[in-house]
N, C-alpha and C positions, 0 to 999 in steps of 0.2 A: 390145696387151694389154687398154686399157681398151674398146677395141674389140669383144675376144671375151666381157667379162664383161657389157658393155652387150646385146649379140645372146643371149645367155645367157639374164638375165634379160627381156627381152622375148621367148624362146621360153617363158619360165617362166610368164608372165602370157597369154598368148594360149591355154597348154593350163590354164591358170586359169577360163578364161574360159569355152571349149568347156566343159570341164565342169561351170559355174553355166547354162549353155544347157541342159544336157541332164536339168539337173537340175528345172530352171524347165517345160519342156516337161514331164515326168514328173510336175510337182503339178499343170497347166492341166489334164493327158489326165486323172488322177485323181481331182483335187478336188469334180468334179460326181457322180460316182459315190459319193465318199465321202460328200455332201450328201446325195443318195437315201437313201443307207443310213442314214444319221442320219436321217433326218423319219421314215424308215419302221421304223425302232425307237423312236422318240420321240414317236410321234404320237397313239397310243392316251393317254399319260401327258399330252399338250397336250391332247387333247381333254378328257379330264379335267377336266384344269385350268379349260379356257375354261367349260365347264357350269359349272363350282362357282363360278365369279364371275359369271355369270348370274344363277345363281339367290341367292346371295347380296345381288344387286341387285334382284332380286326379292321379295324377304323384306321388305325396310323398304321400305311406301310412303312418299311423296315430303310425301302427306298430312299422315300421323300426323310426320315427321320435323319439318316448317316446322309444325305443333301444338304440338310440345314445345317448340320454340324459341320459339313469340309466347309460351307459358307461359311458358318460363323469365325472359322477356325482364320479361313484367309482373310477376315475383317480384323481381327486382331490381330495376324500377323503386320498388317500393311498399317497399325496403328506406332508410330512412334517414337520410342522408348521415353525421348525427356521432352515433354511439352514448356515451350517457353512462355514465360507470364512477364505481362508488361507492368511495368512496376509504379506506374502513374498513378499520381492522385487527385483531383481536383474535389477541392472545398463549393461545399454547398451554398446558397444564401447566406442559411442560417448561421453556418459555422463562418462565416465571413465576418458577421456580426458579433458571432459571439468570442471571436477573435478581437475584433476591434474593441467589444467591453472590456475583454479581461485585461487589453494594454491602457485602454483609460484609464481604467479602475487603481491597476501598477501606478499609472503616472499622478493620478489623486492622492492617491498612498504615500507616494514617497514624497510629492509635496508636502503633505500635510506632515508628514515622519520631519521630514528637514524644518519647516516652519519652527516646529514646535521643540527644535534640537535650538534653531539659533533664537527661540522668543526663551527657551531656558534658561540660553548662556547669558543672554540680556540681562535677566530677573535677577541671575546670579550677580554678575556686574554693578547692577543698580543698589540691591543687597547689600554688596560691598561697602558702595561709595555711602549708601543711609549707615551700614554702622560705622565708616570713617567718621563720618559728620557727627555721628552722638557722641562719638569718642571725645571730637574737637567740643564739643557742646556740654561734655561733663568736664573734659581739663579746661579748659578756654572759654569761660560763660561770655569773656565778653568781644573776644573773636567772634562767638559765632551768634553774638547780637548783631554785633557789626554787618555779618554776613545775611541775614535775616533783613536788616534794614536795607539793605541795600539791594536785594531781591524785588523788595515789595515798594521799592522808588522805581528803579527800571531793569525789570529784568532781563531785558535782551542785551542792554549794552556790559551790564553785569556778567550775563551768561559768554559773551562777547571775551572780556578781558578776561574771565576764568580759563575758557579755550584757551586764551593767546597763552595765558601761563600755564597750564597743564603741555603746551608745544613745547613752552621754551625749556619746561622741565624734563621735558623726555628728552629735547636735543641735548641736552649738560648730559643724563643718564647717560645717552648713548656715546657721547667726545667724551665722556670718561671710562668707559667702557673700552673704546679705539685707544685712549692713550695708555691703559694699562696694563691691553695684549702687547704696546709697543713696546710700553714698559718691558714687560716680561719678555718679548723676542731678541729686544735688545740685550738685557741682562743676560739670555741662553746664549747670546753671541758672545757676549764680553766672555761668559764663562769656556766655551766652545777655543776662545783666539787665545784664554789662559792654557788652556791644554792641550791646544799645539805648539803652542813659543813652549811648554814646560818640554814636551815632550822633545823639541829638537835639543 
């Protein structure tokens, strides 16, 4: 059986063969013929061709060609090496403008940035002093009746005497503050003048 498919396919490859033979003869016998026929519909349009690159070649002499070159050649020589650039600028109009917005702008900013740093610190401040007052208002109902009354008789002479006394208290704050570095420099001295009399 392997036998008849083997004989099979080598009859199959042999009539393969024959007719790449005959096929091969049929382009050798043709191909020269087909050449003729090509050069001879093609030759008028080559001959063409070949004149017009003639003459082409002929149009530029060899002269004028190596002329333009030594010219070009000494134009670049006499160009150079480091061209200096002017390093100026001038602002247009617009950039003039739009210069001077963007510094406004900055100086709106940071007004408005600082305003709202010292309207903070204020709120803070004020903040403070209202919850001192409810403090005094929950220990001291009738301190800060007192103080209530006396707002809404006259406040300005009121507000007046408050100042004077929030001064006079910061001045004590601060004489007691000065007398107590005294305190203390004098003390570092008294100890200072014990340990040089110990030491002689």
């Amino acid at each position: 059986m392997q036998q008849e498919e083997l004989e099979e396919k080598v009859t199959m490859l042999e009539e393969l063969i024959q007719g790449f033979i005959q096929r091969i003869t049929i382009v050798e016998t043709e191909m020269p013929e087909f050449l003729k026929s090509f050069l001879q519909q093609y030759k008028e349009t080559l001959d063409r061709i070949a004149s017009r690159i003639e003459t082409a070649n002929k149009r530029y002499d060899e002269r004028k060609i190596q002329q333009q070159m030594d010219e070009l050649k000494d134009v670049v020589s006499r160009v150079p090496k480091v061209i200096g650039v002017k390093n100026s600028h001038h602002f247009g109009a617009w950039s003039k403008s739009l210069i001077i917005g963007v510094v406004v702008a900055f100086v709106v900013t940071a007004g408005s940035f600082g305003a709202a740093l010292y309207l903070n610190h204020q709120n803070d401040r004020l903040n403070e002093e209202a919850y001192n007052f409810w403090l005094v208002r929950a220990m001291y109902p009738k301190t800060a009746d007192a103080i209530i009354t006396e707002l809404n008789n006259d406040p300005k002479a009121f507000i007046a005497k408050a100042e004077k006394a929030i001064e006079k208290q910061q001045a004590i704050a601060a004489a007691k503050a000065i007398a107590d570095q005294a305190d203390k420099d004098q003390k570092a001295a008294r100890d200072n003048l014990k340990k040089v009399s110990s030491a002689k």
